[in-house]
C-alpha positions in Angstrom: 36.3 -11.0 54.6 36.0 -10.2 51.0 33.6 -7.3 52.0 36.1 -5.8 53.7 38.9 -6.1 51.3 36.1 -4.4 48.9 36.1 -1.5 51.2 39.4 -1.4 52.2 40.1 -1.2 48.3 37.5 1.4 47.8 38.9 3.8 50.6 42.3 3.3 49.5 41.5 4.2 45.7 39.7 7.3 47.0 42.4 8.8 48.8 44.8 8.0 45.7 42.3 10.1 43.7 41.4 12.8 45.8 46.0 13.0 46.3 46.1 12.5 42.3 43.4 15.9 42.3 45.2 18.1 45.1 48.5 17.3 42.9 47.3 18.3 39.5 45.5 21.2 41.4 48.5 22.2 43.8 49.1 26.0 42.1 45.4 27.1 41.7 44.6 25.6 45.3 47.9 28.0 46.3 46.1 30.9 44.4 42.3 30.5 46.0 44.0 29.9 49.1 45.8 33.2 49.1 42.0 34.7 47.8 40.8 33.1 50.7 42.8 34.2 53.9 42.4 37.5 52.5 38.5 37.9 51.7 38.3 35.9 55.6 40.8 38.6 57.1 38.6 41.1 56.2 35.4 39.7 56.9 36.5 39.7 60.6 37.3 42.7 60.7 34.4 44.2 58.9 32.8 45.8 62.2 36.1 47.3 62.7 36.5 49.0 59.6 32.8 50.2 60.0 33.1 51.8 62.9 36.4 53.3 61.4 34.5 54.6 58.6 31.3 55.8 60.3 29.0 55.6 58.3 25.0 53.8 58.6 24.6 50.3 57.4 22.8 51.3 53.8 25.7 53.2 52.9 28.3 50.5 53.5 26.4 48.1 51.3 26.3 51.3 48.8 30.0 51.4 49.2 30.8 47.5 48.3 28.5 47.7 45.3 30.7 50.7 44.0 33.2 48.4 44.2 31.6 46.1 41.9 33.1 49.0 39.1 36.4 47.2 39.4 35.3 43.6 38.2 33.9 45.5 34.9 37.5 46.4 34.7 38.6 43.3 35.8 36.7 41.5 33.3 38.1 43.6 30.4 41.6 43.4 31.5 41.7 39.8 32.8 41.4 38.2 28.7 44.4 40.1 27.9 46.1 39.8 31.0 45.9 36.2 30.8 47.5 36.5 27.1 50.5 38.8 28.2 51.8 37.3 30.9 50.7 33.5 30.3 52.2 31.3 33.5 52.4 34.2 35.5 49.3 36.1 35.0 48.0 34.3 38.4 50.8 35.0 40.7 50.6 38.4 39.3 46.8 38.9 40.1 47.0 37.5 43.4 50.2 39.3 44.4 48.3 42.9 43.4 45.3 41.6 45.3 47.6 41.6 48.7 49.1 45.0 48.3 45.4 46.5 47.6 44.7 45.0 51.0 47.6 46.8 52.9 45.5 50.1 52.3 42.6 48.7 54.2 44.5 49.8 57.5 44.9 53.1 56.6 41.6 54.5 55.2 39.2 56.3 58.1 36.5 58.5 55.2 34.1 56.8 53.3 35.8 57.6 50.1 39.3 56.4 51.1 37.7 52.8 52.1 35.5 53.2 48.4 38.7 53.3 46.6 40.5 50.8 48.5 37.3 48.6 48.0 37.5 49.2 43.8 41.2 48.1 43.6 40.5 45.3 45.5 37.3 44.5 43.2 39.4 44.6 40.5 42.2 42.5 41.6 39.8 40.1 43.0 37.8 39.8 39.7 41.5 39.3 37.6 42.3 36.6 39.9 39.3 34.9 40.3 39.1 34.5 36.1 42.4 33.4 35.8 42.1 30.8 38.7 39.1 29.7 37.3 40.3 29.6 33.8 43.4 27.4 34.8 41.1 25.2 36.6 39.3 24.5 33.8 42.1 24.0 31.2 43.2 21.4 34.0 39.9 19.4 33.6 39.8 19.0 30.1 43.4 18.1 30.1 43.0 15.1 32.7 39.6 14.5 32.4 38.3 15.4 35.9 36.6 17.7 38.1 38.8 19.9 40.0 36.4 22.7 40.7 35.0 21.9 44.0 38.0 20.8 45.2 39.7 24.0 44.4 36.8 26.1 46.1 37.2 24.2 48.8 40.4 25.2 49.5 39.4 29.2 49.1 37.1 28.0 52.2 38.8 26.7 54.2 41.7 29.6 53.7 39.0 32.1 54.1 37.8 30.3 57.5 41.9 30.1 58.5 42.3 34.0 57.9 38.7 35.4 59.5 39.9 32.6 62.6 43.2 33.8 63.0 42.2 37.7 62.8 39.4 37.8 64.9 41.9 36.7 67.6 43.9 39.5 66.3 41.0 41.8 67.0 40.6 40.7 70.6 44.2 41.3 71.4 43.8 44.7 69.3 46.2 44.6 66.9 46.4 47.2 64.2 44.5 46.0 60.9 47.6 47.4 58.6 49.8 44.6 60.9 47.7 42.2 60.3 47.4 43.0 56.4 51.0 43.0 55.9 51.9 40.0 57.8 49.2 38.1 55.3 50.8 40.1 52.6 54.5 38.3 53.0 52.9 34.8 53.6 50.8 35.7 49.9 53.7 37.1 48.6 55.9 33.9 49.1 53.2 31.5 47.8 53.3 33.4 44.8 56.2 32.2 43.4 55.2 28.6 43.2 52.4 29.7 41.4 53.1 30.1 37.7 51.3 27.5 35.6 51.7 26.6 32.5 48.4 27.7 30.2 46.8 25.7 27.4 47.9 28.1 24.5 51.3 28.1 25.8 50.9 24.2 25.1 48.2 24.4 22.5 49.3 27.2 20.5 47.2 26.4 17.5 44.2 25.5 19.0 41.2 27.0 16.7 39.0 29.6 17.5 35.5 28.3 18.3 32.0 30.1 16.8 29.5 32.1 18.3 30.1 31.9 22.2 26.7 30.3 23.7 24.9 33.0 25.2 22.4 31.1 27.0 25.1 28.8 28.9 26.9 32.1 29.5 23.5 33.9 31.1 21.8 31.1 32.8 25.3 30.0 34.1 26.2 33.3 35.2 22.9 33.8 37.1 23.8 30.6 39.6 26.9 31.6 40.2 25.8 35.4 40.6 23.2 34.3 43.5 25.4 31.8 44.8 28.2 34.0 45.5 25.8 36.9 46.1 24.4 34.7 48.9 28.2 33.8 50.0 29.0 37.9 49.9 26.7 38.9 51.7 27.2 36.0 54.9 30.7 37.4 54.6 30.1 40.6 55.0 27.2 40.9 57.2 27.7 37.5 59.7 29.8 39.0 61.9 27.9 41.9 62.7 25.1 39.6 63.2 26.4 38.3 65.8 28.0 40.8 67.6 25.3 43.7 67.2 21.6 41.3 66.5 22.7 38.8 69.4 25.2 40.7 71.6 28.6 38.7 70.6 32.5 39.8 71.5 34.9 40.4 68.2 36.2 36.9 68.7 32.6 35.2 69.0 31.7 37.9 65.9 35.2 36.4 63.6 33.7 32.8 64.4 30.6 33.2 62.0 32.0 33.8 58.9 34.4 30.9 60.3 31.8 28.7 60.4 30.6 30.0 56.9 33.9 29.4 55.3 34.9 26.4 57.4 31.6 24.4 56.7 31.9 25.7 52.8 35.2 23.8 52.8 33.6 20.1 53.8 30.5 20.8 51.6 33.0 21.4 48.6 35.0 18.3 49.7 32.4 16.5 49.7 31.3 18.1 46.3 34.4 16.7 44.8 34.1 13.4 45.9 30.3 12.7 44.9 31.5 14.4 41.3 30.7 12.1 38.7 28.3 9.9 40.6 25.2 12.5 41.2 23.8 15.2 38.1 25.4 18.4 38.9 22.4 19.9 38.2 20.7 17.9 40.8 23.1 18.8 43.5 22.7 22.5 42.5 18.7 22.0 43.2 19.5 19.7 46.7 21.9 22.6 47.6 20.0 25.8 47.1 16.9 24.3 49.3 19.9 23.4 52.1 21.4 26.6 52.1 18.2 28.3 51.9 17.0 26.5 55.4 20.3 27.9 57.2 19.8 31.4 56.3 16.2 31.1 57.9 18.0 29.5 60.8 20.7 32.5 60.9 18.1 34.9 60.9 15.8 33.6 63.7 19.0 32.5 66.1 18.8 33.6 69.3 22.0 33.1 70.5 25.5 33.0 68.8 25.9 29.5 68.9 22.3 29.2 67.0 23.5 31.1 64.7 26.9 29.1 64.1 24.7 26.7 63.6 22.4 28.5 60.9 25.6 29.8 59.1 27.1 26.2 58.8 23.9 24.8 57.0 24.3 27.9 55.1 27.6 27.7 54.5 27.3 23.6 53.6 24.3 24.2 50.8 26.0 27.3 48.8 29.3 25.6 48.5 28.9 23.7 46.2 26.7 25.7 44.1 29.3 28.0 41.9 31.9 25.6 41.2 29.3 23.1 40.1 28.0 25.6 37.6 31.0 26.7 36.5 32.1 22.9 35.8 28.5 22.4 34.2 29.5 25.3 32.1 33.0 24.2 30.7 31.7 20.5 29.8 29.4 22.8 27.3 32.3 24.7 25.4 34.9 23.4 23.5 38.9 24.2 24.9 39.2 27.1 22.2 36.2 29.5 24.0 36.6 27.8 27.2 38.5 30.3 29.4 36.0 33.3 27.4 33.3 31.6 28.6 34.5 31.0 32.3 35.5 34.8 32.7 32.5 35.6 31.6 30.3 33.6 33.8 32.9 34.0 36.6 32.5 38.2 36.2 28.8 37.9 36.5 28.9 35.3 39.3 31.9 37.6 41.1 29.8 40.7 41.2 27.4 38.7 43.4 30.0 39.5 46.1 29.3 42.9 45.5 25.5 43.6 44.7 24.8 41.2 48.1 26.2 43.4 50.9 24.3 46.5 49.9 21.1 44.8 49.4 21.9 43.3 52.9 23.2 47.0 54.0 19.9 48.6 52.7 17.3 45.8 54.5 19.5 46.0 57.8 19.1 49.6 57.8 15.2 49.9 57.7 14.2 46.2 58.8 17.3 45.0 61.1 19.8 42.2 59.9 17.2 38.9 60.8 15.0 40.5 58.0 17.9 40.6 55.8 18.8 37.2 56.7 15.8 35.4 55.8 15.5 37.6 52.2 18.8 35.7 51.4 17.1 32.7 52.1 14.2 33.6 49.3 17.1 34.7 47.0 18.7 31.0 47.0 15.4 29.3 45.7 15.9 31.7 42.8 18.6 29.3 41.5 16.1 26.3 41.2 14.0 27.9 37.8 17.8 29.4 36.3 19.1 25.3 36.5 16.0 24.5 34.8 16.9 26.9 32.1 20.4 25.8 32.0 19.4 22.0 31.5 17.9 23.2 28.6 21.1 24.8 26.8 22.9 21.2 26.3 22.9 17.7 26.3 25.3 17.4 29.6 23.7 17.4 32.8 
C-alpha cells in the first residue's frame, strides 16, 4: 500500500514538473515549433523541389552548403538583433523565416532555389540563436533544464509538418499553397511570442572576461555533428526511400516523420532523466545509438526497415545538441551566456548545411546506403570532442 502511494506520489510530481517546464518554456516551444513544421514541410518535399530544379545529387548538396553563407550572416546580425529589438527579436526571426519559405514554390533554376536556400539559412540561423539564447536565460533564471524539452517540441513540429505535407504531395497540391497556409498558422503564433530578455530585467548585469574558447569549440563541434547528422536524415531520408527502396511520396514524407517524430520522445525523455544521469554520459550513450540506426537505414531493405533504422537514429541524436548546449551554459556566467550560445549554436547550425552536400556528393558516386552508413562513422566522432569538453570545466 505505501509502495504504491510512493509511486503514485512520484508520477504525480513528475507531471507537475514537466507542466511547471512547458509553462516557463510556452514562447520558445511556440518559436521551435514554428522552426519545426517548416524545416519538416520542406523535408517532404525535398524530391519535389529536386526534380523541379534538375540538377544531380552532388550539386544539390553543393547548393545547401552555399546556403550555409547565411548563418555567417546570421551569426553577425543575431547579437545585435537580439539587442535592438529585445522581446520581439524572436517573433521577428521566426516570422522572416516563413515569408523566406513562400519563395520555395516558386523557384525552378538552380540559382533561384540557392538564393531562396541563403535567406532561409539566414533566418534559420537568427532564430535558432535567439531561441536558444532565451532558453538559456530561462534556466538560469529557474534553475532547470529546458533545453531538451524545447527541442523536443522542434521534433515533433517538424514530424507534424513533413506528415501533413507529404499527404499534400500525394493529393498534388502546389508547394507555394502549402508554404503559405504554414505561413498564416506561423504568422499567428508569432504574436504570443515576445519574451521578455534578461538585460531587459538585468540591465546592469557585468560584462564577463575572456569568453572560453575551448567550451566554445569543443561544444560547437557536438552540436555541429549532431545536427550535421540530423541535416542530412532530413534532407536525404526521403529520397532514400522513395528512389534506394522504391517508396510513394507519402511512404517517402514518413521517414523524416519517423526522424522527427522519434527525436521528439528521445528529447522527452532527455528532459525527464535531466539531472539524474551526466550529460556528458548521455551524449556518449547517444552517439553509439544513433550511430547503429544510420547503419540500419543504410542496409534496409524495405521502407518499413528503414522507418525503423531512422527512428533509432532519430532516438540517439536527439538528445545530443541540446545536451551540449545545456552543458555549455552551466560553464558561463549570465553576462557571456547568450555570446557563448550563438556561438556554439552558429557552428552546430551549419551542420544542417555542410551534411547534405557531403551526403549529396557520396550519393552521387557511391548511392545513398554508402552515404548512410558514413553518417554512422561521423556520429562516433562526438565521443573523443565530449572527452575534450569534460576537460574545459568542473561541471559534468
Amino acid at each position: 500500500m505505501i509502495a504504491c502511494v510512493q509511486e503514485e506520489l512520484v508520477r504525480t510530481l513528475c507531471a507537475m514538473k514537466v507542466y511547471r517546464d512547458i509553462y516557463d518554456s510556452r514562447k520558445t516551444l511556440l518559436g521551435f515549433g514554428s522552426m519545426g513544421i517548416l524545416w519538416g514541410a520542406f523535408a517532404a518535399f525535398i524530391p519535389r523541389v529536386k526534380a523541379q530544379i534538375d540538377v544531380s545529387d552532388a550539386t544539390f548538396g553543393l547548393i545547401i552548403s552555399c546556403a550555409a553563407l547565411g548563418l555567417l550572416a546570421a551569426m553577425a546580425a543575431a547579437p545585435r538583433l537580439d539587442r535592438r529589438l529585445r522581446r520581439f527579436a524572436m517573433p521577428a526571426a521566426i516570422a522572416a523565416l516563413a515569408t523566406a519559405y513562400l519563395g520555395l514554390g516558386t523557384v525552378s533554376t538552380a540559382v533561384g532555389f540557392t538564393t531562396v536556400m541563403f535567406v532561409v539559412a539566414f533566418a534559420s540561423g537568427l532564430a535558432d540563436i535567439v531561441i536558444n539564447a532565451r532558453i538559456s536565460e530561462t534556466e538560469a533564471r529557474t534553475g532547470r533544464s529546458l533545453m531538451n524539452l524545447n527541442h523536443a517540441g522542434f521534433s515533433l513540429a517538424y514530424a507534424c509538418g513533413a506528415i501533413v505535407t507529404g499527404f499534400a504531395r500525394e493529393a498534388d497540391w502546389q508547394t507555394w499553397v502549402v508554404f503559405a497556409l504554414l505561413a498564416v498558422v506561423v504568422y499567428a503564433a508569432c504574436i504570443k511570442m515576445p519574451m521578455r530578455t534578461a538585460s531587459e530585467t538585468e540591465p546592469d548585469a557585468p560584462k564577463g572576461g575572456r569568453l572560453p574558447i575551448g567550451v566554445i569549440v569543443w561544444g560547437g563541434i557536438i552540436v555541429l555533428i549532431a545536427f550535421e547528422t540530423e541535416g542530412a536524415s532530413e534532407a536525404w531520408s526521403a529520397l532514400h526511400v522513395e528512389r534506394t527502396l522504391g517508396g510513394g511520396a507519402a511512404e517517402g514524407a514518413f521517414g523524416p516523420a519517423m526522424l522527427g517524430l522519434t527525436m521528439a520522445v528521445g528529447r522527452f525523455s532527455g528532459h525527464l532523466i535531466s539531472g539524474r544521469v551526466s550529460g556528458m554520459k548521455i551524449i556518449v550513450a547517444a552517439s553509439m545509438v544513433a550511430a547503429i540506426g544510420a547503419w540500419l537505414a543504410a542496409a534496409a531493405t524495405s521502407p518499413n526497415m528503414a522507418y525503423v533504422g531512422f527512428g533509432i537514429l532519430g532516438l540517439g541524436i536527439s538528445v545530443i545538441a541540446p545536451t551540449a548546449l545545456n552543458i555549455v551554459g552551466e560553464r558561463v556566467g549570465i553576462a557571456d551566456r547568450t555570446l557563448v550560445i550563438a556561438r556554439v549554436s552558429i557552428i552546430g547550425f551549419a551542420g544542417f548545411f555542410l551534411g547534405p552536400p557531403v551526403i549529396g556528393l557520396l550519393a552521387e558516386y557511391h548511392g545513398l546506403r554508402v552515404a548512410f552508413a558514413t553518417v554512422g562513422y561521423f556520429l562516433l566522432m562526438i565521443l573523443p570532442a565530449t572527452m575534450m569538453l569534460k576537460q574545459q570545466g568542473p561541471k559534468a
